[in-house]
VOGURO-293676 format. One record per residue (C-alpha): residue number from 0; residue in three letters; x, y, z. Coordinates in steps of 0.001 Angstrom, whole numbers, plus 524288, in hexadecimal, padded with zeros to 5 digits. Each point is the difference from the previous one (the first is absolute). Last residue first. Example, Ala and Ser with C-alpha at 12.3 -4.5 7.8 and 13.67 -1.06 7.14 Angstrom:
{resi->1; resn->SER; east->83566; north->7FBDC; up->81BE4} $
{resi->0; resn->ALA; east->7FAA6; north->7F290; up->80294} $
REM end
This chain:
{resi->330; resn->UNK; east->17320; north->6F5D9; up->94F75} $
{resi->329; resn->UNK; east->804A8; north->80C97; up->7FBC4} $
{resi->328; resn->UNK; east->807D3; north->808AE; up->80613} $
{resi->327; resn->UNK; east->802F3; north->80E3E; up->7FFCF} $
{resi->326; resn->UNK; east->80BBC; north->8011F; up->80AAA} $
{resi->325; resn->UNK; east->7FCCD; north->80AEB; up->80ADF} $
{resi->324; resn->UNK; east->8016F; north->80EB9; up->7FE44} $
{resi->323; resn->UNK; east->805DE; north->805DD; up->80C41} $
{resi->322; resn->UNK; east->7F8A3; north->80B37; up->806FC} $
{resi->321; resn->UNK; east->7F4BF; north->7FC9D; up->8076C} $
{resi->320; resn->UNK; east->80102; north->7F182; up->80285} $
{resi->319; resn->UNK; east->80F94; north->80244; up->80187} $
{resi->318; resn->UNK; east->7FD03; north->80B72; up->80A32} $
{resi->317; resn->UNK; east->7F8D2; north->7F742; up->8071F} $
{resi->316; resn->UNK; east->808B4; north->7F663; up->80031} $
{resi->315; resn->UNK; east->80BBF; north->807B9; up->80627} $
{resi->314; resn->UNK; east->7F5E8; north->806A9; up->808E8} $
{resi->313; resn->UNK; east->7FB99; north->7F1BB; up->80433} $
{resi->312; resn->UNK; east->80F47; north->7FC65; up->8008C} $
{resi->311; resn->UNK; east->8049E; north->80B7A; up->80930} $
{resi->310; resn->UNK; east->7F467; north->7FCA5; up->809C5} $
{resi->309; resn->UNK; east->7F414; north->809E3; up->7FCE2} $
{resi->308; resn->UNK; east->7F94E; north->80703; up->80BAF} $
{resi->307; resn->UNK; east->805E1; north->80DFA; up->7FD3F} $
{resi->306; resn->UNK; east->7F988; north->7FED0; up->7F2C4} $
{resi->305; resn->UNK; east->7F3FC; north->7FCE7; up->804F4} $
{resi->304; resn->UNK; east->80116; north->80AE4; up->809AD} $
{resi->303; resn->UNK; east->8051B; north->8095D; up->7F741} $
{resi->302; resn->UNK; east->7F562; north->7FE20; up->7F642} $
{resi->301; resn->UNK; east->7F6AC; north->80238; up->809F3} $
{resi->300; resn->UNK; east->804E6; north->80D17; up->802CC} $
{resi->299; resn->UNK; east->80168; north->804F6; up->7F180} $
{resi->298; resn->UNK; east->7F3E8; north->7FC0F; up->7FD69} $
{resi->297; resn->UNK; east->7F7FB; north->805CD; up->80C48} $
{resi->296; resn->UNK; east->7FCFF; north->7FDB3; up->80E28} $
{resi->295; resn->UNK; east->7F279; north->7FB6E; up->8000A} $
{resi->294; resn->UNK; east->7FEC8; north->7FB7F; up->7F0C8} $
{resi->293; resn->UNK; east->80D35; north->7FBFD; up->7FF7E} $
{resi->292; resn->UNK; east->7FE9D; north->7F761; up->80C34} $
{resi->291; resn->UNK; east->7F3B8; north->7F9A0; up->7F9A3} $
{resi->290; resn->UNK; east->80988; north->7FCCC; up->7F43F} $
{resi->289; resn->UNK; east->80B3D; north->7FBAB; up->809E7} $
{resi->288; resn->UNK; east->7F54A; north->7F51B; up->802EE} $
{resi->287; resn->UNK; east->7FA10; north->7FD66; up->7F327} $
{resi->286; resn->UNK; east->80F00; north->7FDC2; up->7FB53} $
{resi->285; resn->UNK; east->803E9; north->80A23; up->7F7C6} $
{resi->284; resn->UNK; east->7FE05; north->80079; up->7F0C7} $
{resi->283; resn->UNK; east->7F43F; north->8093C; up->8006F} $
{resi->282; resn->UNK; east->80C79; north->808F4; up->8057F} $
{resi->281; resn->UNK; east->8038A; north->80148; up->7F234} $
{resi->280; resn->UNK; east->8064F; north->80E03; up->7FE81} $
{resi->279; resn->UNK; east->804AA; north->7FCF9; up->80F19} $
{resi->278; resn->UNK; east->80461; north->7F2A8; up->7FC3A} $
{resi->277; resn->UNK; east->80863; north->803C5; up->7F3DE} $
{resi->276; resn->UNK; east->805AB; north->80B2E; up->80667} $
{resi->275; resn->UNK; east->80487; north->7F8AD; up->80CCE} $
{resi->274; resn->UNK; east->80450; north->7F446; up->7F83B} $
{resi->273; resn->UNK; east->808E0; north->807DA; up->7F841} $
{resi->272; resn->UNK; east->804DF; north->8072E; up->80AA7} $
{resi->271; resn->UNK; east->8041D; north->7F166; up->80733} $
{resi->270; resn->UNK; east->80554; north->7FB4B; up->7F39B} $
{resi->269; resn->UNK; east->809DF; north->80D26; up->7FF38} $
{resi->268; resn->UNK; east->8029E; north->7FFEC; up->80E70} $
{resi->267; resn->UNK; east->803D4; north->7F1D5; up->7FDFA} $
{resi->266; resn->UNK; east->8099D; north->8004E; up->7F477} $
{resi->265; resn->UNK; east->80690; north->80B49; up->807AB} $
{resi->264; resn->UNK; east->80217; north->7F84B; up->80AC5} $
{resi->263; resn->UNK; east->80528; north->7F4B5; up->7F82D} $
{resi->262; resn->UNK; east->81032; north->8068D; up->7FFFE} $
{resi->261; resn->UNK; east->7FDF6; north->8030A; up->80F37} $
{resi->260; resn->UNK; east->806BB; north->7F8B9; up->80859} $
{resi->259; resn->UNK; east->80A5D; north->7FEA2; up->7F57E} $
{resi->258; resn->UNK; east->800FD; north->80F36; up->7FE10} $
{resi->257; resn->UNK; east->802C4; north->7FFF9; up->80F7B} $
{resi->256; resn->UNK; east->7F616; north->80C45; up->8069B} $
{resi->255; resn->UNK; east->7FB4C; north->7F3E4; up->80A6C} $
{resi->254; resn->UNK; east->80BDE; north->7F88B; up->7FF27} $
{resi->253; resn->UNK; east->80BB9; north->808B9; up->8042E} $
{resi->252; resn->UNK; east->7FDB6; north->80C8C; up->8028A} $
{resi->251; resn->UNK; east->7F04E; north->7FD5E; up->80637} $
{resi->250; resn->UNK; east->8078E; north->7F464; up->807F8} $
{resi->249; resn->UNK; east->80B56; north->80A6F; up->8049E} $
{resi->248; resn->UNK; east->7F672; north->808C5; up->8034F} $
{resi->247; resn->UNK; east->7FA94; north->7F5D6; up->80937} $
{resi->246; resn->UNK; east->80C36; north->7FC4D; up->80607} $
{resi->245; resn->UNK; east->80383; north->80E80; up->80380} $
{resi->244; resn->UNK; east->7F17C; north->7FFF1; up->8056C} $
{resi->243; resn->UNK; east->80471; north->7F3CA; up->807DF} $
{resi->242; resn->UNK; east->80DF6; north->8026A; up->80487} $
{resi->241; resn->UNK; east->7F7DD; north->80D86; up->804FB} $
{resi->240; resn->UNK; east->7F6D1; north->7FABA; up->8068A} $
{resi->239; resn->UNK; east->80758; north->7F6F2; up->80664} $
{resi->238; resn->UNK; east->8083A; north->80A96; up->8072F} $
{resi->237; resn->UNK; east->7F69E; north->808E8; up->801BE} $
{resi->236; resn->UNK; east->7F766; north->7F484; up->806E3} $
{resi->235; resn->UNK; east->7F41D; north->7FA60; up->7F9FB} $
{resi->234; resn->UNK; east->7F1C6; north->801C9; up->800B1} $
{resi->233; resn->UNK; east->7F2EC; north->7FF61; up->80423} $
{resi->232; resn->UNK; east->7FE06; north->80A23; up->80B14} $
{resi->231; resn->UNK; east->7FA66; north->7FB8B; up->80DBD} $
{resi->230; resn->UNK; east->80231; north->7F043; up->7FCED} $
{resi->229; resn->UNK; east->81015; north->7FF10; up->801B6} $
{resi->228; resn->UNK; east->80AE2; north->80422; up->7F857} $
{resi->227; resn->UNK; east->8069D; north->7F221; up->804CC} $
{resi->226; resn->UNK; east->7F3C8; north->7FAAA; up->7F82E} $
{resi->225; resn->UNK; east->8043E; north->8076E; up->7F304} $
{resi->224; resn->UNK; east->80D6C; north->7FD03; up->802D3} $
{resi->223; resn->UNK; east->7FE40; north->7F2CE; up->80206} $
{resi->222; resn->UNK; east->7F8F8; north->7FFC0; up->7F289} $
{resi->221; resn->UNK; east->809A1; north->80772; up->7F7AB} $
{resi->220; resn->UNK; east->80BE1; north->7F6DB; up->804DB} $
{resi->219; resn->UNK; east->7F926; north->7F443; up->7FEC7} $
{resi->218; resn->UNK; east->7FBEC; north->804A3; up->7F292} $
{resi->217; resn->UNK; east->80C1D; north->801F4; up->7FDC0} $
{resi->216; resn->UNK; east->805E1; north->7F2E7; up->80372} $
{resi->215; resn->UNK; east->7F7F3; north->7F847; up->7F8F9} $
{resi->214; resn->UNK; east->8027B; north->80794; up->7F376} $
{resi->213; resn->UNK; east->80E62; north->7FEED; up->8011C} $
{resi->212; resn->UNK; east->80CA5; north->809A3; up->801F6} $
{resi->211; resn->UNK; east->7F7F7; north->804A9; up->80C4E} $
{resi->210; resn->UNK; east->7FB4E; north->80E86; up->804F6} $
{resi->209; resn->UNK; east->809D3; north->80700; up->8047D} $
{resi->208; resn->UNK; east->80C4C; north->7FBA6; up->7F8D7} $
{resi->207; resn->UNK; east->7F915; north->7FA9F; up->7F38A} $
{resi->206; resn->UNK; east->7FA55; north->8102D; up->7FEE8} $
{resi->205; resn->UNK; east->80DE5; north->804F8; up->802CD} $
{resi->204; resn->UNK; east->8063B; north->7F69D; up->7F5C5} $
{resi->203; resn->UNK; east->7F6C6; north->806D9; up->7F49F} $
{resi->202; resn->UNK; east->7F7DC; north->7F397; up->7F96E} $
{resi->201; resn->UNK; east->8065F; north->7FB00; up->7F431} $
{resi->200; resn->UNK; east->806C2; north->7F544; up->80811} $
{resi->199; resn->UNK; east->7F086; north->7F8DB; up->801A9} $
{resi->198; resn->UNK; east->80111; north->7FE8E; up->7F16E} $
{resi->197; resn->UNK; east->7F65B; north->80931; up->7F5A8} $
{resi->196; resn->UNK; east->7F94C; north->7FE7D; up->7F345} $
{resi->195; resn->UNK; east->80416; north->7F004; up->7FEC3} $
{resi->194; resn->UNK; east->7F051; north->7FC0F; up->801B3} $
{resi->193; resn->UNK; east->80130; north->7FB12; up->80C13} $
{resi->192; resn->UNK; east->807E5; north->80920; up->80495} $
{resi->191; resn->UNK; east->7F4F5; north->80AD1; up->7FDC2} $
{resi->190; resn->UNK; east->7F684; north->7F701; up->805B5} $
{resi->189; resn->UNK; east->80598; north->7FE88; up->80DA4} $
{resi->188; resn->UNK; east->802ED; north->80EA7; up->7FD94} $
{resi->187; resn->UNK; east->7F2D0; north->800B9; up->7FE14} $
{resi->186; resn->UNK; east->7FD11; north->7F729; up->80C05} $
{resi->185; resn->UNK; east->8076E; north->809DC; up->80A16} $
{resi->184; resn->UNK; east->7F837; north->80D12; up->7FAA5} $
{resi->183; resn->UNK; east->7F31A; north->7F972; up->7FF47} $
{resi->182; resn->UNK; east->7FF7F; north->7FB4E; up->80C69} $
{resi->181; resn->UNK; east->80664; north->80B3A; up->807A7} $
{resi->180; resn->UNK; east->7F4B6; north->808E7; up->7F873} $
{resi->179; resn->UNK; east->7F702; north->7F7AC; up->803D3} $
{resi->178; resn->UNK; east->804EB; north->800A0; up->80EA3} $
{resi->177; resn->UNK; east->7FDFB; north->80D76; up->80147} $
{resi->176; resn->UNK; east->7F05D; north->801FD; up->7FC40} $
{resi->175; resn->UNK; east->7FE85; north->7F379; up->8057E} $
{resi->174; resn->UNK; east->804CC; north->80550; up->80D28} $
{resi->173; resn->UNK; east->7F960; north->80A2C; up->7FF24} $
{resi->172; resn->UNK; east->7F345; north->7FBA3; up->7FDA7} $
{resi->171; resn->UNK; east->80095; north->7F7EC; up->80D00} $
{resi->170; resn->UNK; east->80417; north->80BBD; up->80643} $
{resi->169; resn->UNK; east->7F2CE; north->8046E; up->7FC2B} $
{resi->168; resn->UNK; east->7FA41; north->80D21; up->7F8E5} $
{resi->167; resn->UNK; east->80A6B; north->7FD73; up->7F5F3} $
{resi->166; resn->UNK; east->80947; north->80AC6; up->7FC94} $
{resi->165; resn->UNK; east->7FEFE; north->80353; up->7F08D} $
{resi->164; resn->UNK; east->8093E; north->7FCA7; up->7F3C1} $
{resi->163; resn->UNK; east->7FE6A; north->7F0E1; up->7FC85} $
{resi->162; resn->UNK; east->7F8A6; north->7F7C9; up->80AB1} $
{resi->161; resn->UNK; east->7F49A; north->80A23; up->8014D} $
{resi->160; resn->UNK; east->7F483; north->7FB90; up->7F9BC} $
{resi->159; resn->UNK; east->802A3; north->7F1EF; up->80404} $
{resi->158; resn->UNK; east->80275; north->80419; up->80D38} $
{resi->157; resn->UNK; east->7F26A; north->80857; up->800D4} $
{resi->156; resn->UNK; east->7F8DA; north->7F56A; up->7F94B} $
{resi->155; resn->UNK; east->80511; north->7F6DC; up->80AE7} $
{resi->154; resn->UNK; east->7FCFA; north->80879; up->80B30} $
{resi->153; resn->UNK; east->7F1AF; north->80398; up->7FC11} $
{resi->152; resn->UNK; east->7FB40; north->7F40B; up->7FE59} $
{resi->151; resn->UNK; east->7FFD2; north->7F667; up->7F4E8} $
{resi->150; resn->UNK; east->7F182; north->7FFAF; up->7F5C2} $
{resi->149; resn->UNK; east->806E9; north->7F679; up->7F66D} $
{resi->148; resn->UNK; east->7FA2E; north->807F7; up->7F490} $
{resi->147; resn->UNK; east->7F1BF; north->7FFA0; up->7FB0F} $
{resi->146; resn->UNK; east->80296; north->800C1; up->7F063} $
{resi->145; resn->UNK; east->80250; north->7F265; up->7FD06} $
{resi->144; resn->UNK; east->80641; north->7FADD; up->80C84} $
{resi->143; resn->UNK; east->80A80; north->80965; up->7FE14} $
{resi->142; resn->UNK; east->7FE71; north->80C9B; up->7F89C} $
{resi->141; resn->UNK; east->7FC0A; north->80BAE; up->809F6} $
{resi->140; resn->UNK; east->80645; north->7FEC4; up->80D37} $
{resi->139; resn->UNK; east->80A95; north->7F5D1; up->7FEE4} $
{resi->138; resn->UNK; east->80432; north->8037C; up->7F290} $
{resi->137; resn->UNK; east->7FD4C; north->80FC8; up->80295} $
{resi->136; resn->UNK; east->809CC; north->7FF44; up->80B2C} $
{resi->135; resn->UNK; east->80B3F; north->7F8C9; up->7F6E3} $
{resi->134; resn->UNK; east->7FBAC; north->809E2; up->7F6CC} $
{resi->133; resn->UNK; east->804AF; north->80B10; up->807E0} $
{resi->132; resn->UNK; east->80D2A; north->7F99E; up->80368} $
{resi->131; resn->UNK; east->8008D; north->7FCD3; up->7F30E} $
{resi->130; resn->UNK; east->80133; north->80E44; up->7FA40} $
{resi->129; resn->UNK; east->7F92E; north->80508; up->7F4E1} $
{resi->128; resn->UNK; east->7FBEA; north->80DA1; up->7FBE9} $
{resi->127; resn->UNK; east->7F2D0; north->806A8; up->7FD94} $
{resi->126; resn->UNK; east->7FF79; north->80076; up->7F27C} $
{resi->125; resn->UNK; east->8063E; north->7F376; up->7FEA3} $
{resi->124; resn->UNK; east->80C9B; north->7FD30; up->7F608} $
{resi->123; resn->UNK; east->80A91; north->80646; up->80671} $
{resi->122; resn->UNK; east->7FDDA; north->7F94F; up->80CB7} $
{resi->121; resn->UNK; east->7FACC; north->7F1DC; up->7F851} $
{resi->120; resn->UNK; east->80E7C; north->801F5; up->7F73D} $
{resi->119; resn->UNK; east->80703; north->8007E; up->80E6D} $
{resi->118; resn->UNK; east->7F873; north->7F544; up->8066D} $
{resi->117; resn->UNK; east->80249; north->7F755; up->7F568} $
{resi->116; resn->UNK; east->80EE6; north->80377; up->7FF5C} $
{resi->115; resn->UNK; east->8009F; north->7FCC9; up->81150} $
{resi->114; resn->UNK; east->7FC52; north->7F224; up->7FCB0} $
{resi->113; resn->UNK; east->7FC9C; north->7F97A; up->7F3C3} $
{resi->112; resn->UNK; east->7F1CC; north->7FDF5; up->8034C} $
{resi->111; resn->UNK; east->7FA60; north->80967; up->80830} $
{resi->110; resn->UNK; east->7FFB2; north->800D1; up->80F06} $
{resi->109; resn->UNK; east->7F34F; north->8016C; up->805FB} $
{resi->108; resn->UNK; east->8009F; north->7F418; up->80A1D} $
{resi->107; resn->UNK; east->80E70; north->80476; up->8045F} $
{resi->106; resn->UNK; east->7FB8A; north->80232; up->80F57} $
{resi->105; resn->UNK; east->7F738; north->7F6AD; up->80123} $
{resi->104; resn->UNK; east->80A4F; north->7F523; up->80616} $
{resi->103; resn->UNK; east->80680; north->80B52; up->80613} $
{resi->102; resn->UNK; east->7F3CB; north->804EF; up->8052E} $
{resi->101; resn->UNK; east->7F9BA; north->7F2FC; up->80534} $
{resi->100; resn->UNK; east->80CAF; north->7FBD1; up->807A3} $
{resi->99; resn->UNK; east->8031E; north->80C5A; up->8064C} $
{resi->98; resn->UNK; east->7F1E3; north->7FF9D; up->80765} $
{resi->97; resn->UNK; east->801A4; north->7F143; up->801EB} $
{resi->96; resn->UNK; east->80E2C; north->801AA; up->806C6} $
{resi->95; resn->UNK; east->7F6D5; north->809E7; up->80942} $
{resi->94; resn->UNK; east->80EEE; north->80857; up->804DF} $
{resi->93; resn->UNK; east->8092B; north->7F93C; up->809F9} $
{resi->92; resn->UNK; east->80C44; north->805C9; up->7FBCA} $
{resi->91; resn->UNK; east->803F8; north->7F28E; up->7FEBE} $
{resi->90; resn->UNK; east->7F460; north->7FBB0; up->7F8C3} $
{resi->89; resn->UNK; east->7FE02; north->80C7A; up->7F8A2} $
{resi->88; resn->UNK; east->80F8C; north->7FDEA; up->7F98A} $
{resi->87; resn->UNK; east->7FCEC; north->7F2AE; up->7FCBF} $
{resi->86; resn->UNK; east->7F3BD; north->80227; up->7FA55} $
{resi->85; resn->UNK; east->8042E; north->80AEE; up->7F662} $
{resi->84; resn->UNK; east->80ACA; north->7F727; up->7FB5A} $
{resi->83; resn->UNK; east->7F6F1; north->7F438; up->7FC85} $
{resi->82; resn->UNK; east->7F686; north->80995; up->7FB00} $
{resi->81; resn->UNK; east->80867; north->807FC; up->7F6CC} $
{resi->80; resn->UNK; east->80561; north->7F160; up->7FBC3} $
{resi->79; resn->UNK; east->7F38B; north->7FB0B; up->7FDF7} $
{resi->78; resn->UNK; east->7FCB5; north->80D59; up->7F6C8} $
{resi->77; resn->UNK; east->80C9A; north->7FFB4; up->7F817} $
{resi->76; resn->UNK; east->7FB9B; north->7F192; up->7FD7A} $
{resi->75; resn->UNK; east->7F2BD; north->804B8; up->7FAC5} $
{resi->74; resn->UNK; east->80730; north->80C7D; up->7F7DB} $
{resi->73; resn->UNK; east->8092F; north->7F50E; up->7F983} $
{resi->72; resn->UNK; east->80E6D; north->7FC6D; up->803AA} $
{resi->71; resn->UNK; east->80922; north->7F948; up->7F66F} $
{resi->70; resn->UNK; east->801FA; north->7F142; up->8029C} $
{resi->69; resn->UNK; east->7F8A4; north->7FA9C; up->7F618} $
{resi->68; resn->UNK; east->807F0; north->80484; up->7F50A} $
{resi->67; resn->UNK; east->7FD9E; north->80787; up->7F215} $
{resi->66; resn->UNK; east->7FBA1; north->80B5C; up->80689} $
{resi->65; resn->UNK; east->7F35C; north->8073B; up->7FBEC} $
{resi->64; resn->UNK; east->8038D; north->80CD0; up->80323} $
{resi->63; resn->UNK; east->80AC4; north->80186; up->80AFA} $
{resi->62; resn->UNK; east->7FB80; north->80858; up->80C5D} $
{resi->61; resn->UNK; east->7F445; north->7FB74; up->8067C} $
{resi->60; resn->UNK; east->7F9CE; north->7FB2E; up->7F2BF} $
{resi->59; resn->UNK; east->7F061; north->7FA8A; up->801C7} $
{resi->58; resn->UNK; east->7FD41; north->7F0BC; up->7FD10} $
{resi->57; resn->UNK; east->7FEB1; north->7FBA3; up->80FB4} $
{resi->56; resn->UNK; east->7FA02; north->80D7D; up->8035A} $
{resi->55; resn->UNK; east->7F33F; north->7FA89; up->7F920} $
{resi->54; resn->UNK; east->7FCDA; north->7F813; up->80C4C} $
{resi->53; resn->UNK; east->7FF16; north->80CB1; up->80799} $
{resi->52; resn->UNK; east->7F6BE; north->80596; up->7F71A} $
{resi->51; resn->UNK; east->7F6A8; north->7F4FA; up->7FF20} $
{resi->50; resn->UNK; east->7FE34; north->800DD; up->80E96} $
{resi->49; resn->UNK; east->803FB; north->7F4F9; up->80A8E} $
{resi->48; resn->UNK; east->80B86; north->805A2; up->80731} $
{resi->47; resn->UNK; east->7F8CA; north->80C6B; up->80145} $
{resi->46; resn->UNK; east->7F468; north->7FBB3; up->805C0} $
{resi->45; resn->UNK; east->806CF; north->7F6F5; up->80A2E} $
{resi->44; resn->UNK; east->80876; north->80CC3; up->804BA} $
{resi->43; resn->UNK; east->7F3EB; north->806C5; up->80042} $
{resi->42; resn->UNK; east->7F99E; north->7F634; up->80909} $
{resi->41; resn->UNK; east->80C2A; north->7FE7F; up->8093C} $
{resi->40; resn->UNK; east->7FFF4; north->80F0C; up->8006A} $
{resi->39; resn->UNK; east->7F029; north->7FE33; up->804A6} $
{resi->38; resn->UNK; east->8033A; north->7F6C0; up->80A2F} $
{resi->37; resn->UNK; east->7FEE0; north->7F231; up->7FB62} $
{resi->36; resn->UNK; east->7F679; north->7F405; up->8056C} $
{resi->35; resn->UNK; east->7F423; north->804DB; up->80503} $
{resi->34; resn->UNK; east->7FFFF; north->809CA; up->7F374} $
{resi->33; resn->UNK; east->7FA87; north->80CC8; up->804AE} $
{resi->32; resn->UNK; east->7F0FF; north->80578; up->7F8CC} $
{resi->31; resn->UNK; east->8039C; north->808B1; up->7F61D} $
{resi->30; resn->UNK; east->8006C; north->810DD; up->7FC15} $
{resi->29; resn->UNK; east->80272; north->80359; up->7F537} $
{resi->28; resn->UNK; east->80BEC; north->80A69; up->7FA69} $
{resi->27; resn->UNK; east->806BE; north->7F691; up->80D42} $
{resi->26; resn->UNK; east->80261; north->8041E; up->80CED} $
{resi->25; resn->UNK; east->808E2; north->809D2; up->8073B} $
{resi->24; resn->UNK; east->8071D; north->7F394; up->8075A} $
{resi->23; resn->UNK; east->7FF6F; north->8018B; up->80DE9} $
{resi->22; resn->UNK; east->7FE91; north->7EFE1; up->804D7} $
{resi->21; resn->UNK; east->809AA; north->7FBA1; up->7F36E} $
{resi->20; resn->UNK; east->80C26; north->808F2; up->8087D} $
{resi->19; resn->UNK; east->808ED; north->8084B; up->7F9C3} $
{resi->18; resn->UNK; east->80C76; north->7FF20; up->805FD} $
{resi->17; resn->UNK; east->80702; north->80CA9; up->8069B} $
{resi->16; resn->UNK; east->7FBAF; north->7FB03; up->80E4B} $
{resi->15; resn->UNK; east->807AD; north->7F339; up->7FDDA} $
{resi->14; resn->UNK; east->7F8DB; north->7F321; up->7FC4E} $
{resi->13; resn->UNK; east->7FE98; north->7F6AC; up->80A8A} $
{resi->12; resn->UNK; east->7F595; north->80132; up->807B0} $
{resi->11; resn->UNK; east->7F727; north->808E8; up->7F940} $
{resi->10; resn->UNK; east->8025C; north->7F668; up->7F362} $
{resi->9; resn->UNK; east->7FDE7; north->7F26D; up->80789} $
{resi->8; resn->UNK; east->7F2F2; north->805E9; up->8040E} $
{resi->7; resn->UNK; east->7FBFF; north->802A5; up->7F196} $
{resi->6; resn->UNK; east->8052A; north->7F096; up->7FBFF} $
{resi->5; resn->UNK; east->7F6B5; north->7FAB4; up->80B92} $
{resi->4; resn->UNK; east->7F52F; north->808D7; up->7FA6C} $
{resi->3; resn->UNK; east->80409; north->7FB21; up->7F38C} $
{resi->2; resn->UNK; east->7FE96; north->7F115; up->804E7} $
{resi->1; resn->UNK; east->7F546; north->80194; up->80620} $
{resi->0; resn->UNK; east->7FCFF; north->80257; up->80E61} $
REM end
């Protein structure tokens, strides 16, 4: 027996009847021989933590654009937190932990650079729309590994594809789907104190009551809750559910709408249009692989993906290299 066949039988013991299990995964775009060594979630998982894109989630804005501190979170420690969360709740609820694991980790690979305002001018922008969810799928499927994609199966594209607005195909999609949003939610205010918009007081009484006066706390609170909920429908109780959507309206209120949050976004919509219109009048300028993907999928299409795949400083140098006259000198 090898060691995934070991890992598969592990699974049907184990794992509750809800979980998806590695041994009736719907395949891969291409069909490959097994790994002796990984199941084929393990193997996506792997994939994804390795790829270009997922490095470049280091240098891209979660919330706060280019903040001058080291503690702020970016989109790549947005994503280990997602995971970290995401596992904990599919251990316990006995879900495939390596299922969860390779679509929160992939789950953010399309994002643009300077968060939710590059997404916004890149939807007005396109033709055909923009949304990252979708280009998170078209990373791993169409641009990674030079044009090839990462080849995953069927239940991680699906969760990637579906983490923002849809119901997953697996529980294990679910449960990313939720516990993202409890990420992101409890480490922007982590953020938002951090950088003097908000204090822990500011938060409604009621909210600190039932869910925690700390971050710690709530997220305990939001993840028992989810697991006390049980594996048959991902969620939380009426109770917690609505402390937590109260909490989350309070966050778009507060810091995600706040002037202060916000004073650069304008700055960046404006350099990310002007790249957009420069490259697709110029898309001899593109890279010869988001060139080839302009020729099969058109300008405007390609020039969304290469944009999309910028870090906040490579956009902010780009645009320099384009745009901003440099010094005449003379040696």
């Amino acid at each position: 027996m090898t060691a995934r066949e070991l890992t598969m039988k592990i699974e049907r013991e184990t794992l509750c009847e809800d979980a998806a299990l590695s041994e009736r995964s719907g395949g891969r775009l291409r069909p490959e021989e097994d790994d002796d060594i990984r199941t084929c979630f393990q193997r996506d998982r792997d994939r994804i933590l390795h790829c270009n894109s997922f490095r470049r989630l280091k240098h891209k804005t979660q919330v706060f654009l280019s903040p001058a501190g080291d503690h702020y979170r970016t989109r790549l420690t947005h994503t280990l937190e997602v995971s970290q969360i995401a596992r904990t709740v599919s251990r316990a609820l006995r879900l495939n932990e390596d299922l969860t694991e390779a679509i929160a980790l992939g789950h953010d690979l399309g994002h643009t650079p300077f968060g939710h305002a590059g997404e916004r001018a890149l939807n007005v922008l396109a033709p055909e729309g923009f949304h990252h969810y979708q280009q998170s799928l078209r990373v791993v499927d169409i641009i990674e590994k030079n044009g090839k994609g990462l080849n995953l199966t069927a239940e991680v594209r699906d969760g990637i594809l579906k983490h923002t607005n849809m119901t997953a195909d697996t529980k294990e999609g679910c449960v990313v789907r939720i516990c993202d949003v409890i990420a992101y939610i409890n480490h922007d205010i982590d953020d938002s104190i951090r950088a003097d918009i908000l204090c822990e007081e500011d938060i409604p009484k009621n909210i600190r009551k039932t869910l925690g006066d700390t971050k710690s706390k709530r997220i305990t609170s939001l993840v028992s809750d989810v697991i006390a909920h049980g594996s048959s429908e991902i969620g939380m109780s009426p109770e917690i559910r609505a402390a937590f959507d109260e909490l989350h309206a309070f966050m778009f209120q507060s810091v995600y709408f706040n002037p202060k949050c916000k004073s650069e976004e304008a700055k960046a919509k404006d350099m990310i249009s002007k790249l957009y219109e420069h490259f697709v009048s110029h898309i001899e300028l593109l890279p010869a692989q988001y060139l080839t993907l302009a020729y099969k999928y058109g300008a405007d299409r390609a020039v969304c993906d290469y944009i999309a795949g910028m870090s906040d400083g490579f956009a902010v140098e780009t645009f320099k290299s384009l745009f901003i006259p440099k010094s005449w000198i003379v040696y």
